[in-house]
LUMGUNU-344616 format. One record per atom (N, C-alpha, C, CB): atom name; residue number from 1; y, x, z. Coordinates in nm, 4 decimals. Glycine has a CB too. Layout:
REM LUMGUNU-344616
<site site="CA" pos="NUM" y="Y" x="X" z="Z"/>
...
***
This chain:
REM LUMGUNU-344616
<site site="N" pos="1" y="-1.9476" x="3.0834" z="4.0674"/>
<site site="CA" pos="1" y="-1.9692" x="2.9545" z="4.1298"/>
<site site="C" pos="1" y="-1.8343" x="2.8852" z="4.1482"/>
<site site="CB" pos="1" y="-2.0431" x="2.9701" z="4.2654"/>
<site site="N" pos="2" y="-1.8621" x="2.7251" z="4.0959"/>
<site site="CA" pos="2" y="-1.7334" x="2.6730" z="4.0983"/>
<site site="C" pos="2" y="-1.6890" x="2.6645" z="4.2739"/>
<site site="CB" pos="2" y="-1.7375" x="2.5171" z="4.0118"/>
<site site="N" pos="3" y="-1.5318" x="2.6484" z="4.2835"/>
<site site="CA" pos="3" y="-1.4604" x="2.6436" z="4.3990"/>
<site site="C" pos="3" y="-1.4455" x="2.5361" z="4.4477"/>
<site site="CB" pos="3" y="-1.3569" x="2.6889" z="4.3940"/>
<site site="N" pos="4" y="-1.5272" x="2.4350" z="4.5532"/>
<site site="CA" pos="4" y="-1.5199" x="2.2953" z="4.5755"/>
<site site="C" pos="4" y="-1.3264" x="2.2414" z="4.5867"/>
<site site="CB" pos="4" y="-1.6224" x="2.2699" z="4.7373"/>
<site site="N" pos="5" y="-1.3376" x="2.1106" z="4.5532"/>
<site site="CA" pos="5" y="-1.2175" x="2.0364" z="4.5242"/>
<site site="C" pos="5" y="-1.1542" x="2.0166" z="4.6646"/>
<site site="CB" pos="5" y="-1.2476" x="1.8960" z="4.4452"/>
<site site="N" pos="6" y="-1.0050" x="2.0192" z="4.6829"/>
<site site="CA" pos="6" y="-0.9552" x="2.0106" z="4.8367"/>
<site site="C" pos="6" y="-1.0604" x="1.9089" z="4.8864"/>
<site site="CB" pos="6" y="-0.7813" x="1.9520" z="4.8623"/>
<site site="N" pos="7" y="-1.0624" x="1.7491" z="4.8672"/>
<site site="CA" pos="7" y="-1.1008" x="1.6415" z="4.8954"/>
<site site="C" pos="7" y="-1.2649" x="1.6828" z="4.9400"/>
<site site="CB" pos="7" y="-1.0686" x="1.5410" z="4.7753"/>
<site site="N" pos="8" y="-1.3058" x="1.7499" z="4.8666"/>
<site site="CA" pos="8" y="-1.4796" x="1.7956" z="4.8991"/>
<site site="C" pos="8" y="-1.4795" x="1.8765" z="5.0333"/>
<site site="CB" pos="8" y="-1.5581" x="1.9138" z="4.7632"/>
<site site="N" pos="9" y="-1.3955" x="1.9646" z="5.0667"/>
<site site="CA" pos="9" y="-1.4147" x="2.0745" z="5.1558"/>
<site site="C" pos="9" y="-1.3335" x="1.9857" z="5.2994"/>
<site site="CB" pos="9" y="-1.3314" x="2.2432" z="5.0868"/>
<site site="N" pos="10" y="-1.2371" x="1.8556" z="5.2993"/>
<site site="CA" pos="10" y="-1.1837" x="1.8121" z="5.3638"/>
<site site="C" pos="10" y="-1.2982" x="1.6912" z="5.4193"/>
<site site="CB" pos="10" y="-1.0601" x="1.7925" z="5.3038"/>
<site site="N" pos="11" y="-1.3641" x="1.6585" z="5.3147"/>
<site site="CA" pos="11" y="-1.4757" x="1.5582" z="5.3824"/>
<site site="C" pos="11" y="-1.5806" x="1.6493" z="5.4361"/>
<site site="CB" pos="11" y="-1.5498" x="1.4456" z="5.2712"/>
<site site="N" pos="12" y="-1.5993" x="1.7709" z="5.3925"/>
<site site="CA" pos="12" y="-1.7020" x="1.8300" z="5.5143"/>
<site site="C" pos="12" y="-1.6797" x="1.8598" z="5.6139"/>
<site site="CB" pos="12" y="-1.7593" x="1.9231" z="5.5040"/>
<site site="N" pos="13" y="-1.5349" x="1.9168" z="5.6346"/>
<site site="CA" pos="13" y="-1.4672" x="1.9266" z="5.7926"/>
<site site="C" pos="13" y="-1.4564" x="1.8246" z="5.8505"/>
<site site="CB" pos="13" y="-1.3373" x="1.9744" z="5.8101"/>
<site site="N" pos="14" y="-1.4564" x="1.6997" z="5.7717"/>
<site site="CA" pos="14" y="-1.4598" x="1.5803" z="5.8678"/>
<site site="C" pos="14" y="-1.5917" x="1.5216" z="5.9089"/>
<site site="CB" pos="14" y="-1.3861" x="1.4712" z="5.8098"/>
<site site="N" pos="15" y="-1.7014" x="1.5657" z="5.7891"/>
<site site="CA" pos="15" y="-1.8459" x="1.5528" z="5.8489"/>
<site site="C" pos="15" y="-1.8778" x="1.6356" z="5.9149"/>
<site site="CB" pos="15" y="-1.9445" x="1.5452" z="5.7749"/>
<site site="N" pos="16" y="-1.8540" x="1.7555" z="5.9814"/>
<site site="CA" pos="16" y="-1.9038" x="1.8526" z="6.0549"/>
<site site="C" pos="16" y="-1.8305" x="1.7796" z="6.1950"/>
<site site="CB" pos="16" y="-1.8611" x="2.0193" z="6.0007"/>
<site site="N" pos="17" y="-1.6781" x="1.7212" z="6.2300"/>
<site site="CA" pos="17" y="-1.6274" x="1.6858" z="6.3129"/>
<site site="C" pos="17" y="-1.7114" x="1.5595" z="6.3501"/>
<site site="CB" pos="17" y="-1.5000" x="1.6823" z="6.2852"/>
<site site="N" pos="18" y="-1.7633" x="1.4633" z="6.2324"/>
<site site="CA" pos="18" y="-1.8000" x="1.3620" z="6.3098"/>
<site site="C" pos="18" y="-1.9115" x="1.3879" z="6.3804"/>
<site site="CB" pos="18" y="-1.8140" x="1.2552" z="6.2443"/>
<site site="N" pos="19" y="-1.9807" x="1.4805" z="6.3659"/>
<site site="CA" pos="19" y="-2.1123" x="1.5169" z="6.4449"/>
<site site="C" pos="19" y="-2.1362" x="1.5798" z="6.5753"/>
<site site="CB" pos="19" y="-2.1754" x="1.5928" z="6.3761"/>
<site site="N" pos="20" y="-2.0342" x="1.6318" z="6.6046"/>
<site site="CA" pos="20" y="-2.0314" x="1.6303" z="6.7204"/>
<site site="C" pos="20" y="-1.9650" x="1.5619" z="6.8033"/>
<site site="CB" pos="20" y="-2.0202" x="1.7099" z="6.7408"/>
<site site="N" pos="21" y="-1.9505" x="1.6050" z="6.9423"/>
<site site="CA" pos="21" y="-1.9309" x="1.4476" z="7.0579"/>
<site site="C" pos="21" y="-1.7776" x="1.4861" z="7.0138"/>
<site site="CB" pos="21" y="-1.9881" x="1.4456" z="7.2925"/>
<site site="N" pos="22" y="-1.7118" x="1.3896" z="7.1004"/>
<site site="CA" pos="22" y="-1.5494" x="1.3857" z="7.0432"/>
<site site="C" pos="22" y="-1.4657" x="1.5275" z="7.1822"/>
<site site="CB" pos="22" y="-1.4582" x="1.1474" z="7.0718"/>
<site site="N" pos="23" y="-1.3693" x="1.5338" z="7.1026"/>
<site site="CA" pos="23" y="-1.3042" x="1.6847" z="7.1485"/>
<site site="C" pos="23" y="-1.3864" x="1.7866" z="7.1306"/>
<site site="CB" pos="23" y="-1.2658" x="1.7002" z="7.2952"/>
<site site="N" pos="24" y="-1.4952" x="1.8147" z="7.0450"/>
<site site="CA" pos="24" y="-1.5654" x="1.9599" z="7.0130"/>
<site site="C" pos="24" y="-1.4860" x="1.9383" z="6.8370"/>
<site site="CB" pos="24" y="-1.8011" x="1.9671" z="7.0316"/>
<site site="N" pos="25" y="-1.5229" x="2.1036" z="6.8580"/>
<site site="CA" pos="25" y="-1.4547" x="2.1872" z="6.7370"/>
<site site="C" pos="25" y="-1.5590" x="2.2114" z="6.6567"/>
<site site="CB" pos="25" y="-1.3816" x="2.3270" z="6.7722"/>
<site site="N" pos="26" y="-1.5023" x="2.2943" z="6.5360"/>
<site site="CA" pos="26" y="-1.5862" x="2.3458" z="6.4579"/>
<site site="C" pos="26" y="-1.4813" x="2.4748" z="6.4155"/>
<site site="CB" pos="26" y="-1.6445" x="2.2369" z="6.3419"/>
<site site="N" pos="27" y="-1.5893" x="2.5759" z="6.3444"/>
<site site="CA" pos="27" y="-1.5523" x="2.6798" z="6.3021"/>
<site site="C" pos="27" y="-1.4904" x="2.6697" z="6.1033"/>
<site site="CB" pos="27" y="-1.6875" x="2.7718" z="6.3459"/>
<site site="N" pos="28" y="-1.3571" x="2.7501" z="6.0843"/>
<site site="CA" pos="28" y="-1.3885" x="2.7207" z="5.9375"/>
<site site="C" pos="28" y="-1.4977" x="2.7587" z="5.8794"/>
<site site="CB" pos="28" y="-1.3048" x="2.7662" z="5.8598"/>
<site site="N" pos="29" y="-1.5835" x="2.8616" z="5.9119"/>
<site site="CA" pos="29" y="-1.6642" x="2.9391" z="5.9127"/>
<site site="C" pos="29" y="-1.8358" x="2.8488" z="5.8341"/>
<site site="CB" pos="29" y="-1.6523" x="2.9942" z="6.0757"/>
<site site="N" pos="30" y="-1.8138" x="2.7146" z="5.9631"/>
<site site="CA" pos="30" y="-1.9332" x="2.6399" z="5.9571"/>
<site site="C" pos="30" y="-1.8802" x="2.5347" z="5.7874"/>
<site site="CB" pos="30" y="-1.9596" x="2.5345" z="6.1418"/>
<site site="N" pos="31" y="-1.7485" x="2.4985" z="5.7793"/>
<site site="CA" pos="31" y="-1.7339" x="2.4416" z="5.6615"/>
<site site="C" pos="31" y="-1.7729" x="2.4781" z="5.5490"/>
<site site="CB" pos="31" y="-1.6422" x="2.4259" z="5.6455"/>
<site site="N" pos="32" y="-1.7407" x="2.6241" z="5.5353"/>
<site site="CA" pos="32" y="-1.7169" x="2.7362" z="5.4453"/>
<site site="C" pos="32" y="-1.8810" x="2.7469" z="5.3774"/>
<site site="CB" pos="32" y="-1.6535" x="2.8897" z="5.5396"/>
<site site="N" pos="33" y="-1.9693" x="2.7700" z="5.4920"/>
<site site="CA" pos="33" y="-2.1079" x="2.7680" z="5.4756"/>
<site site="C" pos="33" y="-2.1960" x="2.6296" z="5.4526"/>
<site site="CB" pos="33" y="-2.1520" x="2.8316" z="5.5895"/>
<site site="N" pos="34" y="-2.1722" x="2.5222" z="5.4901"/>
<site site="CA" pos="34" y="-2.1807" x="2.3934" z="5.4657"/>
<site site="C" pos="34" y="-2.1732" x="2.3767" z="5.2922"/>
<site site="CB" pos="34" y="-2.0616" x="2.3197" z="5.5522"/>
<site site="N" pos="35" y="-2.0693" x="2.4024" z="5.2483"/>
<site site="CA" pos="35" y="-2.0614" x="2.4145" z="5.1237"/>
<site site="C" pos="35" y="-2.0903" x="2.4768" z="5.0056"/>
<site site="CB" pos="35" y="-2.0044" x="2.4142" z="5.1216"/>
<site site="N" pos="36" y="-2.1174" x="2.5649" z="5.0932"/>
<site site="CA" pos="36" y="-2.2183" x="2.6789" z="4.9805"/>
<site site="C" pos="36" y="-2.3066" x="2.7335" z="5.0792"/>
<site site="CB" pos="36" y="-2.1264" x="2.8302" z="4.8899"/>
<site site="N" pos="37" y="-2.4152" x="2.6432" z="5.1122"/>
<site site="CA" pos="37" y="-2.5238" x="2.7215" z="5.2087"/>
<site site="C" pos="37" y="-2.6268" x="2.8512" z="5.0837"/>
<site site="CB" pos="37" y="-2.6598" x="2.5589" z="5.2959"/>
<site site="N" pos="38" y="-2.6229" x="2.9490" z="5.2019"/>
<site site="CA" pos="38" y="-2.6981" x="3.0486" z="5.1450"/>
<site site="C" pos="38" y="-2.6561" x="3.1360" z="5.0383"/>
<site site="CB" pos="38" y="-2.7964" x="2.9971" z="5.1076"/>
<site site="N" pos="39" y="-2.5488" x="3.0908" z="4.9832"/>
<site site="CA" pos="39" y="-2.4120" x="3.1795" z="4.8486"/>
<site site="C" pos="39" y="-2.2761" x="3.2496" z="4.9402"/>
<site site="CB" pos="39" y="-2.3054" x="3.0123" z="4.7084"/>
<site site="N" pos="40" y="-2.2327" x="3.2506" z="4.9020"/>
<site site="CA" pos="40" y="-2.0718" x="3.3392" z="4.9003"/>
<site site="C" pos="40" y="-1.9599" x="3.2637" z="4.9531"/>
<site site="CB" pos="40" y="-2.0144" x="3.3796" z="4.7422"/>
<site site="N" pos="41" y="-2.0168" x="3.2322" z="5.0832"/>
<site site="CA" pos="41" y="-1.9103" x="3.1177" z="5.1493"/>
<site site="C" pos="41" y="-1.7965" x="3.2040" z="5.2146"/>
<site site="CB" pos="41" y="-1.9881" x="3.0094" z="5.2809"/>
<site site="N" pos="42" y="-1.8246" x="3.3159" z="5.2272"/>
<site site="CA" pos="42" y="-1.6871" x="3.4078" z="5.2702"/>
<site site="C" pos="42" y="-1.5364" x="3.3927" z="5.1616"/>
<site site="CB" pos="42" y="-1.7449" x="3.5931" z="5.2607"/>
<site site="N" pos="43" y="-1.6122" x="3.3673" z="5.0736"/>
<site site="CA" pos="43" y="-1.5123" x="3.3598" z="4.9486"/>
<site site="C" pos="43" y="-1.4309" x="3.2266" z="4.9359"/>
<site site="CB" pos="43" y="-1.5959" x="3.3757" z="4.8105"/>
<site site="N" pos="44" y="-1.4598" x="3.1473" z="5.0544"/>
<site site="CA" pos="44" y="-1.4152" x="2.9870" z="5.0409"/>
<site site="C" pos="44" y="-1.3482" x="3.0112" z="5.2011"/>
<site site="CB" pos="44" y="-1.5737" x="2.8358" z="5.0154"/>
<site site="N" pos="45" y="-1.3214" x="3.1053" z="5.2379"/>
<site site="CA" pos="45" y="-1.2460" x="3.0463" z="5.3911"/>
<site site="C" pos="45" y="-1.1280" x="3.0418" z="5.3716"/>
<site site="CB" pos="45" y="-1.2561" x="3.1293" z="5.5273"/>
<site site="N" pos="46" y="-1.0460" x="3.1210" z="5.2420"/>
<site site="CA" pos="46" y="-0.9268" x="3.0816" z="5.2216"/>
<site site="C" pos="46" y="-0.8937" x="2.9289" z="5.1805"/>
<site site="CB" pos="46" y="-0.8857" x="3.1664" z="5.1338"/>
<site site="N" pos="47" y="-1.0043" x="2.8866" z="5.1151"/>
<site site="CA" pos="47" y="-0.9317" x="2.7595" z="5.0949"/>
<site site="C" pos="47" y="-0.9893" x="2.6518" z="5.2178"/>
<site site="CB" pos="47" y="-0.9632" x="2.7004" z="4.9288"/>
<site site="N" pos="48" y="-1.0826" x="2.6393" z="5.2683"/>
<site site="CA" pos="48" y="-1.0746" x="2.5717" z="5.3968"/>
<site site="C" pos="48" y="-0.9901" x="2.5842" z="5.4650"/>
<site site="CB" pos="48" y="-1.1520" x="2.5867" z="5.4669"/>
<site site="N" pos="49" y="-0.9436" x="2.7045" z="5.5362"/>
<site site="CA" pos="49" y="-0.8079" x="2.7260" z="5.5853"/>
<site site="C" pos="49" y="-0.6773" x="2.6836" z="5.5396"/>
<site site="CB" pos="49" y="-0.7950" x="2.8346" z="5.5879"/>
<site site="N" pos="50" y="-0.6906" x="2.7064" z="5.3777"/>
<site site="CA" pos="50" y="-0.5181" x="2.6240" z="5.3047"/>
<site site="C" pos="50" y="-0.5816" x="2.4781" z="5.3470"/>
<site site="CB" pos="50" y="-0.4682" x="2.6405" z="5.0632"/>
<site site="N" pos="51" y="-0.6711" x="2.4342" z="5.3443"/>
<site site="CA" pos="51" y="-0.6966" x="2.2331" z="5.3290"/>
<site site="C" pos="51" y="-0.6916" x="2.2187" z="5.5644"/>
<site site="CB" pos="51" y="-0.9909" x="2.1612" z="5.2010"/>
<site site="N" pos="52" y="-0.6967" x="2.3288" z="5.5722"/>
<site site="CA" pos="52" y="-0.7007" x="2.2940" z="5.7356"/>
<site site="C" pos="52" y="-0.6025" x="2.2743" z="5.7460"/>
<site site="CB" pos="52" y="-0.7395" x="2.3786" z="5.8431"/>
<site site="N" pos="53" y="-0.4687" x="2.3417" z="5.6937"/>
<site site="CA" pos="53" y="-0.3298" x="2.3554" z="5.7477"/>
<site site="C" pos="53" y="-0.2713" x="2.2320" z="5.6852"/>
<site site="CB" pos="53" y="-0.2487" x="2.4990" z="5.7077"/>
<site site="N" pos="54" y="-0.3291" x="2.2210" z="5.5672"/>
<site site="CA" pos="54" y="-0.2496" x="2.0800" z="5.4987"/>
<site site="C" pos="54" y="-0.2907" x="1.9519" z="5.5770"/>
<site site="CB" pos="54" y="-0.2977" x="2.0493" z="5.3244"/>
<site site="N" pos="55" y="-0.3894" x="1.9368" z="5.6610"/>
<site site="CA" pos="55" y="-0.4484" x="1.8091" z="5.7612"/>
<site site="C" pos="55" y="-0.3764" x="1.8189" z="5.8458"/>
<site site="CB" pos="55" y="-0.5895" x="1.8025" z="5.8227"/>
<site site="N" pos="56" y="-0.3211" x="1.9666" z="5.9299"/>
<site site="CA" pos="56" y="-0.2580" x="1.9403" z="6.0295"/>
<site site="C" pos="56" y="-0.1209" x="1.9021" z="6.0106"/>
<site site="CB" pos="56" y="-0.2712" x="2.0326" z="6.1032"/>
<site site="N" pos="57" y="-0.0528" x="1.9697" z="5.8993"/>
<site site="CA" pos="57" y="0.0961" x="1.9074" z="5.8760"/>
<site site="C" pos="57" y="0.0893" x="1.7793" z="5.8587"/>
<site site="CB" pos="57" y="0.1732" x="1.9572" z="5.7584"/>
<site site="N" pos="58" y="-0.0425" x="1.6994" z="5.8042"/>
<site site="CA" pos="58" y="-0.0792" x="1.5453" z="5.7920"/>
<site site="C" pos="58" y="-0.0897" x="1.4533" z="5.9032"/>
<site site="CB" pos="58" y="-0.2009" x="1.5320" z="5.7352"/>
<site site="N" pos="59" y="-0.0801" x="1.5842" z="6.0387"/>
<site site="CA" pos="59" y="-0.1423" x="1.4981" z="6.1944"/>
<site site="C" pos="59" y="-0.2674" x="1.4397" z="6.1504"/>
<site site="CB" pos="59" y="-0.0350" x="1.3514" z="6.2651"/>
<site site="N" pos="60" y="-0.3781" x="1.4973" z="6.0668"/>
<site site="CA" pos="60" y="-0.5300" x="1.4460" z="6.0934"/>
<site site="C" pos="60" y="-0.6336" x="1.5331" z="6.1256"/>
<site site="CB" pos="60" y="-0.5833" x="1.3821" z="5.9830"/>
<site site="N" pos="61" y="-0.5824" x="1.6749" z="6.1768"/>
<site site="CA" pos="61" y="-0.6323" x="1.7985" z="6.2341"/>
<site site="C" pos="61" y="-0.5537" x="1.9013" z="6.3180"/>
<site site="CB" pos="61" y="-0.6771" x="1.8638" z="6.1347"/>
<site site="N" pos="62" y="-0.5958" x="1.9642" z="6.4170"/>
<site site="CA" pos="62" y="-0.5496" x="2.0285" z="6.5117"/>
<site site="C" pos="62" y="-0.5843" x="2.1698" z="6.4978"/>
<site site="CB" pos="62" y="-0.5879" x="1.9733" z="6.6240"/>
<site site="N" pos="63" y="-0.5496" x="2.3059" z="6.4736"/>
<site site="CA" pos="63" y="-0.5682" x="2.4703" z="6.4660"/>
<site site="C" pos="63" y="-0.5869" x="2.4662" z="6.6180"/>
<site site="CB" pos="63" y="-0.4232" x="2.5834" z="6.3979"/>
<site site="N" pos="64" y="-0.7079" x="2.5574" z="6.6792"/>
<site site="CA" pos="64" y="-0.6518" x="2.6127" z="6.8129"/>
<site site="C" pos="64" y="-0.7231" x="2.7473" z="6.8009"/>
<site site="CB" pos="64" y="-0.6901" x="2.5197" z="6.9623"/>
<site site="N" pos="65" y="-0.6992" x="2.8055" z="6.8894"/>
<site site="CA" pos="65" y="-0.7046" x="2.9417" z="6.9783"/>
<site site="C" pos="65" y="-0.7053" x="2.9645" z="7.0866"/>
<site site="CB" pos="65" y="-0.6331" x="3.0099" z="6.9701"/>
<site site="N" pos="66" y="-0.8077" x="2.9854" z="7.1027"/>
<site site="CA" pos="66" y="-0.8119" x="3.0346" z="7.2578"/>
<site site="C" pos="66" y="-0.7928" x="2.8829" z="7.3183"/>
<site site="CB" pos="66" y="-0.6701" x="3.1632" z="7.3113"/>
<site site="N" pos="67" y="-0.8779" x="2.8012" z="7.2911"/>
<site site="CA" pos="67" y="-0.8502" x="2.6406" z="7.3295"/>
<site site="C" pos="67" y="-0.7185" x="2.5831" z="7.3033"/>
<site site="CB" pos="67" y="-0.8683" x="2.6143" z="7.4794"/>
<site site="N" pos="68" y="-0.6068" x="2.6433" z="7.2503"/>
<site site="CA" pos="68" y="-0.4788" x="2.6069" z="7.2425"/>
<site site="C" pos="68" y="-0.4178" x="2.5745" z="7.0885"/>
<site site="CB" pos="68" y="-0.4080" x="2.7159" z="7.3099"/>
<site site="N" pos="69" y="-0.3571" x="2.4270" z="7.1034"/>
<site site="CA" pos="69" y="-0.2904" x="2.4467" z="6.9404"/>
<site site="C" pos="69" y="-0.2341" x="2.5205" z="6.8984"/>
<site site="CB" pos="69" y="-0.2176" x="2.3809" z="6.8928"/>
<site site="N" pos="70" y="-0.2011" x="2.6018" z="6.7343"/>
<site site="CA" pos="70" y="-0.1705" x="2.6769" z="6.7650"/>
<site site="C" pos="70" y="-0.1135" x="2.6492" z="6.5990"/>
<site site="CB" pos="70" y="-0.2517" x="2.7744" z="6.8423"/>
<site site="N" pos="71" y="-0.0075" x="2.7443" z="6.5547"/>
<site site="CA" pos="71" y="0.0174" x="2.6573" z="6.4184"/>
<site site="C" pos="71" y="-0.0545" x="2.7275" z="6.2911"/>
<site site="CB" pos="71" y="0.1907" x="2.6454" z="6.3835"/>
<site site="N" pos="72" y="-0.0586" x="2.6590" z="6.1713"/>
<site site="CA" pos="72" y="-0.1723" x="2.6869" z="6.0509"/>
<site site="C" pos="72" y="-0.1769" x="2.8650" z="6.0343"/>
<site site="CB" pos="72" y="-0.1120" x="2.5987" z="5.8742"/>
<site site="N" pos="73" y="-0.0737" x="2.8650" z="6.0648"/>
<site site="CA" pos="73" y="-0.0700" x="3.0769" z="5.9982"/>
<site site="C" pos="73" y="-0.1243" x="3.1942" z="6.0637"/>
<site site="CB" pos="73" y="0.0879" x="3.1536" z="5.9944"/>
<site site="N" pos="74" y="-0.2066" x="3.0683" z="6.1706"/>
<site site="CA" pos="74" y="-0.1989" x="3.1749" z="6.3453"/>
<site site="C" pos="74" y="-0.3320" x="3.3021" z="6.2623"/>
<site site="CB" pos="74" y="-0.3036" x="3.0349" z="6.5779"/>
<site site="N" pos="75" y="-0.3230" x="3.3661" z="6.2578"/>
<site site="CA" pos="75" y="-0.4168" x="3.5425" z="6.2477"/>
<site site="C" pos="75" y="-0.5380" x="3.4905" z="6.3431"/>
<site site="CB" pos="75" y="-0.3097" x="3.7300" z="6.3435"/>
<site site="N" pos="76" y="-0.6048" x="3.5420" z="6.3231"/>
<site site="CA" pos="76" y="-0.7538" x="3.5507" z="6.3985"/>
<site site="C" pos="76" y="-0.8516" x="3.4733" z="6.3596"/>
<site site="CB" pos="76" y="-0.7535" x="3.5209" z="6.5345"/>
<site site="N" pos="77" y="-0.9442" x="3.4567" z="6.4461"/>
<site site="CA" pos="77" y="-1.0530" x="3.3510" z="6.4573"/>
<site site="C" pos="77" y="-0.9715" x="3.1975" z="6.5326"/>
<site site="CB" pos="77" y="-1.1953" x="3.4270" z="6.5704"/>
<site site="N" pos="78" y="-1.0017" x="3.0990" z="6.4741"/>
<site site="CA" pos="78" y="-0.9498" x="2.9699" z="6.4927"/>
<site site="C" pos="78" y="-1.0618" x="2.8625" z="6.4771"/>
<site site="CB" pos="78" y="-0.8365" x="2.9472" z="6.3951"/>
<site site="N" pos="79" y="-1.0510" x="2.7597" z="6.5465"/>
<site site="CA" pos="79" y="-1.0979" x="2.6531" z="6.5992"/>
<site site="C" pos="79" y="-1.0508" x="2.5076" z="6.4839"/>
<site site="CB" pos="79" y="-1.0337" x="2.6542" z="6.7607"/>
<site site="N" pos="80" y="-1.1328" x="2.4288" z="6.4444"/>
<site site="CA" pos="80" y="-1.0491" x="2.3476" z="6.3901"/>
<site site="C" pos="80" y="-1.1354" x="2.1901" z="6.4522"/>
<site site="CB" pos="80" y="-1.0340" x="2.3837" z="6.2079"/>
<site site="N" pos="81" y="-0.9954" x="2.0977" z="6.4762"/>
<site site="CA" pos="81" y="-1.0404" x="1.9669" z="6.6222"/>
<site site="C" pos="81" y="-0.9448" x="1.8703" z="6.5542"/>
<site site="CB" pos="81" y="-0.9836" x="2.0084" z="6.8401"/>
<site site="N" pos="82" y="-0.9903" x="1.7361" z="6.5850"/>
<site site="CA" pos="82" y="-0.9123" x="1.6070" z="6.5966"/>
<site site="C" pos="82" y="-0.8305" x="1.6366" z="6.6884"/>
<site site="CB" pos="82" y="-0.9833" x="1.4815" z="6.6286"/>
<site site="N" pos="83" y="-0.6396" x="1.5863" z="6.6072"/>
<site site="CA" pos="83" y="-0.5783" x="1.5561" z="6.7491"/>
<site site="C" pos="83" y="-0.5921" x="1.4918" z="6.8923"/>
<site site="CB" pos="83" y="-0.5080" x="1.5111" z="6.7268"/>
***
């Protein structure tokens, strides 16, 4: 299965953001699956994650943890929010 285009996986994080009320998050998790509902979306969190980190060096997305910004490389489970 083809690997969606940065621009594809960046407009779903931004359609998953516009849907909820403002200051809620989303998971890369929910992008990842958004895009390939019901297939092999585990296989796409690396690149949601590379297109998360490239928004935030852009200032048009925020990483957090544990409610806190936190920067693109942070390890764990992460949060992704409008500045």
């Amino acid at each position: 299965m083809a690997t969606p285009s940065d621009s594809r996986i960046r407009e779903t994080i931004d359609e998953l953001l516009d849907a909820r009320r403002d200051g809620a998050t989303i998971c890369p998790s929910e992008a990842a699956r958004a895009l390939r509902p019901g297939g092999e979306w585990r296989e796409l969190m690396d690149d949601v994650r590379r297109v998360a980190a490239d928004e935030t060096a852009a200032g048009r997305l925020e990483i957090r943890q544990g409610g806190e910004r936190v920067e693109p490389g942070a390890k764990g489970p992460i949060r992704l929010a409008r500045p």
